[in-house]
N, C-alpha and C positions, 0 to 999 in steps of 0.2 A: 504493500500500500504506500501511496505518495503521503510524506511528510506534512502533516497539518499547517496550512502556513497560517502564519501568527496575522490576528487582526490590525494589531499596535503598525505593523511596519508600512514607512511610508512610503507609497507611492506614488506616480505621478506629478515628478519632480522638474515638468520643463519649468525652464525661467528661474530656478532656486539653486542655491549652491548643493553642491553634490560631491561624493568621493570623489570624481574623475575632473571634476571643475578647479578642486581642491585643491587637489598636487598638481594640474596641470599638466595627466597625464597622456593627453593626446599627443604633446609636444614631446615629452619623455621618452612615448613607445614608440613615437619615429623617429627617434636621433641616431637610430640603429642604420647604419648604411655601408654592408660589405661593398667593397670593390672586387671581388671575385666571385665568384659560384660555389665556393667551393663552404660544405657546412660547418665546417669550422671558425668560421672567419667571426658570425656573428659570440660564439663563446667568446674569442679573444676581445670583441669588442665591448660587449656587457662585463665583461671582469673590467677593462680598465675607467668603463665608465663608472662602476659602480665605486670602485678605488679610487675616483675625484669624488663622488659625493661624499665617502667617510672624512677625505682629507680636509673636504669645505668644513666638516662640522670640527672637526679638529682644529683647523685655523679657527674656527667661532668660539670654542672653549679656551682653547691658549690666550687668545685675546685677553677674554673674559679673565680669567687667572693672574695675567698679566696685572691689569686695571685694579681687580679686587687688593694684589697685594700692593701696588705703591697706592694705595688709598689705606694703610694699615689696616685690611679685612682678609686675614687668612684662611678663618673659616669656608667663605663663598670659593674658595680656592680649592681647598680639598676635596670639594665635591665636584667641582669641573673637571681637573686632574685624575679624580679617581675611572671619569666618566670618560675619559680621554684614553684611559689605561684599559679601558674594555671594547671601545672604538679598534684602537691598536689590533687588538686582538681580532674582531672581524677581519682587519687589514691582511692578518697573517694566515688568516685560517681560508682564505678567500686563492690565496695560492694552491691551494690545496684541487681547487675545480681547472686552476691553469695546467695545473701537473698533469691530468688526465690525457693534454694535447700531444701528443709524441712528434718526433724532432719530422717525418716523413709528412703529418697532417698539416704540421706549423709553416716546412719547407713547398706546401704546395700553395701557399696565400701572401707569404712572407714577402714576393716581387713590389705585391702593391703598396706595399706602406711607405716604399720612398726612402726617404731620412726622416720620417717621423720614428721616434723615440719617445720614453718615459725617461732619459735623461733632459726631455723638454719640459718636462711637467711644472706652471708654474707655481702652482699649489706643495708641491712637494719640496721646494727653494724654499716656498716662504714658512713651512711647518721647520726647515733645517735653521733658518734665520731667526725664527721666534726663539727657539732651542738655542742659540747661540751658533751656530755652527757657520758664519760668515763670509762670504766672500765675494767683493765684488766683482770678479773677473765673471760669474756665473752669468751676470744680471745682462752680458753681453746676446747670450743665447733668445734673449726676448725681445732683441732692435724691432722685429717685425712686430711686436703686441703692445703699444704703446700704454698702455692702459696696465697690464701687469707690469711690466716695467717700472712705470712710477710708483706702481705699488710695492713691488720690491724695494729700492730706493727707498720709499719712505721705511719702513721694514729693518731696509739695513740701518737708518739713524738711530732707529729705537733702540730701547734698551732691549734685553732677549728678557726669557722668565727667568734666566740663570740672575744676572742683573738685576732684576727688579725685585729677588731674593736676597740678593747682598745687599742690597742699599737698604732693604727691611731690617736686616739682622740688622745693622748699622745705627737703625734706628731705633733698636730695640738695646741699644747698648753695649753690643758682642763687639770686639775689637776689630773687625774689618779695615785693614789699612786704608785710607782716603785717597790712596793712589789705585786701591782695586775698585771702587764705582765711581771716582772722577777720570774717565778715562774716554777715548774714542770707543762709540760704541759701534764703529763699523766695522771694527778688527777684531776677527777671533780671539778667544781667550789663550793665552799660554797658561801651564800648571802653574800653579804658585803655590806653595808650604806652607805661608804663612796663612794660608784659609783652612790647609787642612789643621791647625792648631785649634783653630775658633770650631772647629767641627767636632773636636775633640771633646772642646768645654761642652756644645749641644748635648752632643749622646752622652756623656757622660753625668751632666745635670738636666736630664729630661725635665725635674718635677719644675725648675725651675725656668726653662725653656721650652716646654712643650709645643707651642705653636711654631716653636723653629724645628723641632725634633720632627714634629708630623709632617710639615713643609719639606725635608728633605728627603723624609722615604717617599712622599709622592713624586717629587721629580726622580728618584732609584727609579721607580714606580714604571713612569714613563720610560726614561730611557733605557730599562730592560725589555720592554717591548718593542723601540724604538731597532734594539739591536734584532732580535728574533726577526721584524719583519725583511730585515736589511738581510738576513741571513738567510731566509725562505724565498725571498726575493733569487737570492743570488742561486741557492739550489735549483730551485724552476728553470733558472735559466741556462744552468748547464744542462741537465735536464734534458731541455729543448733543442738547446742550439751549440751544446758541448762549450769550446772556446772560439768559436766565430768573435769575428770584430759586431759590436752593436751597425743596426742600423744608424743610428744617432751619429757615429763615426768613435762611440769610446771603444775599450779593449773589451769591454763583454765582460764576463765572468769576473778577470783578472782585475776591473775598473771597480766592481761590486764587493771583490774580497775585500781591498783598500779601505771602503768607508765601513767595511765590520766594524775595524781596529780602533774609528774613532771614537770618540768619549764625550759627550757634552759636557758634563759634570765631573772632570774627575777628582776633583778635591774629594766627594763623596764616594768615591769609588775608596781614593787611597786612606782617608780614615781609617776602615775597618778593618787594615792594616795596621795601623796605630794606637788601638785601640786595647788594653791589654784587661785580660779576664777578671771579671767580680770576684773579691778574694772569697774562697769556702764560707756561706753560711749567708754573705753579703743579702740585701735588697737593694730593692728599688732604686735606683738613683734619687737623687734629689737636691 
């Protein structure tokens, strides 16, 4: 027997907003456009599109994160961040459907993409930029998109989330040298020791630092995700296409290993190195 349909649901919805009006998915279900025949073509396409849309919501929380903490509001942060850190995770897990494509299915559609790349991706520049990860030589790759462009550039002025966490500790009394947040903020970070001291005093005085203690396991948080997707990333595409050079014109594979290795944070990374064990019997910090 067919399914009682419920009275309450409404129908007869021309002229009113609706699911499909909503997200505006007539425009969405056709931004799908293989340039071959062949049926593989539209997976590779709905993966990377759907891969800009996580990354748009990822730039909207970073921001957000950002904003919250040089306003002294940590809290609105840890939920963005934490929200960010499961984004990620889509991110990675989404590889998982690319892997399916083998290097013979890939190599029979692969002619049409040209020099298009995901080393063009401007969304993905500007999530490494928010993160600290800086550089202006990148922002060449977007002459033709004037419009991202400038928004990199603005991007690159800013401070990163890394920054806009120091200049909080800072504020918050932690010894932060005034030469690590008075600084160009369009150059990558080099390590510095004298942060991982100040990180030292956090973990080890949570009780009385806690809003800095929670603040730097969520960016851990993040940039352990950050590496895993950069990792699965890089598998899939050996995977796929072994060590071919990218379309894009980088080294492929060998170009993906590189950015494993790097660190947004690593003051936080080398802490917990420095960090030496609660004597027998010990609590809580405090």
């Amino acid at each position: 027997m067919p399914r009682e349909f419920e009275t309450g649901l409404r129908t007869g919805l021309a002229g009113r907003e609706t699911y499909a009006g909503y997200l505006h998915l007539d425009t969405l279900l056709d931004s799908q456009h293989p340039r071959s025949a062949h049926h593989d073509e539209m997976l590779f396409i709905i993966q990377h599109q759907t891969s800009e849309l996580w990354m748009k919501l990822v730039i909207h929380e970073l921001e957000e994160a950002v904003r919250s903490i040089e306003a002294d509001q940590p809290e609105p942060a840890f939920k963005v961040l934490a929200r960010v850190k499961h984004i990620l995770t889509q991110l990675i897990e989404q590889w998982s459907v690319l892997a399916t494509l083998t290097p013979t299915e890939y190599g029979a559609f692969r002619g049409v993409l040209g020099h298009a790349s995901g080393f063009q991706s401007a969304q993905y520049r500007l999530i490494e930029f928010l993160l600290g990860n800086k550089d202006a030589r990148m922002i060449r790759v977007f002459e033709g998109e004037p419009a991202w462009k400038a928004r990199l550039e603005d991007a690159l002025r800013k401070p990163s989330l890394y920054d806009a966490l120091l200049s909080y500790l800072r504020r918050r009394g932690l010894p932060i040298p005034a030469d690590a947040v008075e600084r160009d903020a369009t150059v990558a970070r080099a390590f510095d020791p004298r942060l991982v001291e100040v990180f030292k005093t956090v973990y080890t005085r949570t009780g009385e630092y806690w809003d800095a203690y929670e603040m730097c396991e969520k960016l851990v948080d993040v940039e352990e995700q950050v590496r895993l997707w950069r990792f699965r990333h890089m598998t899939v595409v050996q995977r796929v296409i072994g060590f071919k050079t990218g379309t894009g014109g980088s080294s492929g594979v060998s170009f993906l290993r590189k950015m494993i290795d790097h660190e947004f944070f690593p003051e936080l990374w080398r802490v917990r190195t420095e960090l030496e064990p609660a004597p027998p019997g010990g609590s809580k910090a405090s």
